[in-house]
N, C-alpha and C positions, 0 to 999 in steps of 0.2 A: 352601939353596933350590935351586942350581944341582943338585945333587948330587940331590935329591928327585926336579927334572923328567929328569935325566939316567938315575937307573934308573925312573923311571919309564915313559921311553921307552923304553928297551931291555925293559921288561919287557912293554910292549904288540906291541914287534916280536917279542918269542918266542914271545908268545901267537898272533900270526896267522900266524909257522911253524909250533907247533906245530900248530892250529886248519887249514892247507892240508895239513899231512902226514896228521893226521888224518881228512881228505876226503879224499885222494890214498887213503890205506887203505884206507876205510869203499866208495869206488868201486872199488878193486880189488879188493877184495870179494865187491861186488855181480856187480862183470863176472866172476869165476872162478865164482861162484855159477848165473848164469846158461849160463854156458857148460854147466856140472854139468847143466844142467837139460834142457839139450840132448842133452847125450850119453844122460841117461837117457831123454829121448825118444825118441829114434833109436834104443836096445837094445832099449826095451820094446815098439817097434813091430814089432822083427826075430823074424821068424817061419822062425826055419831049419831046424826041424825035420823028421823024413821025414812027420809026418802034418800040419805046417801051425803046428804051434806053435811057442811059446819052446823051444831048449833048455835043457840044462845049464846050459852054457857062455854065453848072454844074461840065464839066471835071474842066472849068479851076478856078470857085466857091470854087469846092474842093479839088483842090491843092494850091490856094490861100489859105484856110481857113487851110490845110495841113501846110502850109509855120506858119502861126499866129500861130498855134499850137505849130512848133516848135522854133517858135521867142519865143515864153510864156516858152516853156520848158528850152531853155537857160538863159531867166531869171530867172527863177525859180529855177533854177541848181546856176546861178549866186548869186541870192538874199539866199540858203542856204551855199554856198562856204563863203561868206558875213559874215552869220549869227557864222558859225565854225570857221571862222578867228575869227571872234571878239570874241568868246567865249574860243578859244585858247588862244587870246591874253589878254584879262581877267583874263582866269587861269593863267598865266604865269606872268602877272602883280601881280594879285596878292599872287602867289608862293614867286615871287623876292619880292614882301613889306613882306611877311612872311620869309622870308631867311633871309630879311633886319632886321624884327625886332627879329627875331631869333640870328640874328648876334648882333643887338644890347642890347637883352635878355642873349647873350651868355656876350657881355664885360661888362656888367653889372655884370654877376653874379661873372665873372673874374677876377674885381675888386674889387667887396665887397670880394669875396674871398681872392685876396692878401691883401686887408686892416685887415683882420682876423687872418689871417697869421700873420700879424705886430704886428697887436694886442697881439695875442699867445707869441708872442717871447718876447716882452716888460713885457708882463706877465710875462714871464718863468724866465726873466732875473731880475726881481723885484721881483720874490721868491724866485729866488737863492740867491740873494741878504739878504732878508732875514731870511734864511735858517743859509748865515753863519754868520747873528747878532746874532742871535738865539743860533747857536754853539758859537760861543764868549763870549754871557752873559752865556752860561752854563759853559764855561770851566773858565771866571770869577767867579762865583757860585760856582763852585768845587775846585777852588782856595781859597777862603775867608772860603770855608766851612772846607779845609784841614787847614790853615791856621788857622784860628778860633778854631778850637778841635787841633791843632800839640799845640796852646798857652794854652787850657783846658788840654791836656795830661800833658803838661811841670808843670803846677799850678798845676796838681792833685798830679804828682809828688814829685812837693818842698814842697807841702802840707802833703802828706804823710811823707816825708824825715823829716820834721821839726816836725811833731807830733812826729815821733820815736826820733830825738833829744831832744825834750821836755822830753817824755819819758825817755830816757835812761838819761835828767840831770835830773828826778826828781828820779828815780834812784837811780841813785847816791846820789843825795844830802841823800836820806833816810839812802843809807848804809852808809856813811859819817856823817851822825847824831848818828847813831846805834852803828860807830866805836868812836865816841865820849863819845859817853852814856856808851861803853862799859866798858873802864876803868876806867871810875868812878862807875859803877859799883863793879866793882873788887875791886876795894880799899874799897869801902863800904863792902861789903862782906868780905875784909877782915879786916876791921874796925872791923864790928859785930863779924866775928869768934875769933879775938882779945879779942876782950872785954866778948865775951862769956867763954874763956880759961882762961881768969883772975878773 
């Protein structure tokens, strides 16, 4: 990363060297060009001849200086072709380092993505997992808990059953006391009726 911004830096610093020398040029240029344009004004204006015109010697001043002009203008046509090359090739350089990190931003996110995904599903499959402990301890729960009350129902059961047994031998035992008591009774009764008749 350090290494990334560190030529990346240097690689901006030599772009705005080159990009000042290449204006330093393209002006020094302009000014030799202009100067050109001077000089061929000041020839073409020179009228030295004996009837009032150009001569010879200014015709061929300024088409010399004509010729420098267009020596200047092909470089100057040259030194901007120069300047859109390199700044084509710049843009395009760095388009392809941004595609580049784009592509590397892309498998980047591609893989934390499928790492998430992995993640998701280990998840998914460790809650199902515990989903059917879950159901397990509840259907153990509802077994201990049927279980548990089927052995309370059976107890409330024998428990009633044997109170009514108690019950019905205490019951008994009463009218089997009653049917004991009874004919002694009777005889006493008729003991006393006896004894009352005599």
């Amino acid at each position: 990363m350090k290494k990334k911004l560190l030529t990346l830096a240097i690689l901006c610093l030599s772009l705005v060297q080159v990009q000042a020398q290449e204006e330093d040029k393209l002006s020094r240029l302009m000014s030799d060009r202009e100067q050109l344009i001077l000089e061929y004004q000041y020839y073409n204006q020179q009228n030295s001849s004996f009837w009032g015109t150009q001569s010879k010697k200014d015709l061929i001043s300024v088409i010399e200086t004509l010729k420098k002009i267009i020596n200047k203008d092909s470089e100057l046509i040259g030194a901007v072709k120069e300047a859109s090359i390199r700044k084509i090739a710049e843009s395009t350089v760095q388009s392809q380092r941004e595609g580049k990190l784009t592509l590397e931003d892309q498998r980047n996110f591609e893989s934390q993505i499928s790492s998430l995904k992995g993640e998701v599903k280990t998840l998914q499959s460790t809650m199902k997992k515990r989903e059917r402990v879950v159901r397990d301890l509840e259907e153990q729960l509802n077994a201990t808990y049927d279980v548990k009350y089927g052995k309370d129902k059976v107890i409330t059961i024998l428990a009633v059953a044997a109170f009514v047994l108690l019950l019905y031998a205490v019951f008994l035992q009463v009218r089997l006391n009653n049917l004991k008591t009874a004919p002694a009774r009777k005889k006493r009764k008729y003991k006393y009726s006896r004894h009352e008749l005599s």
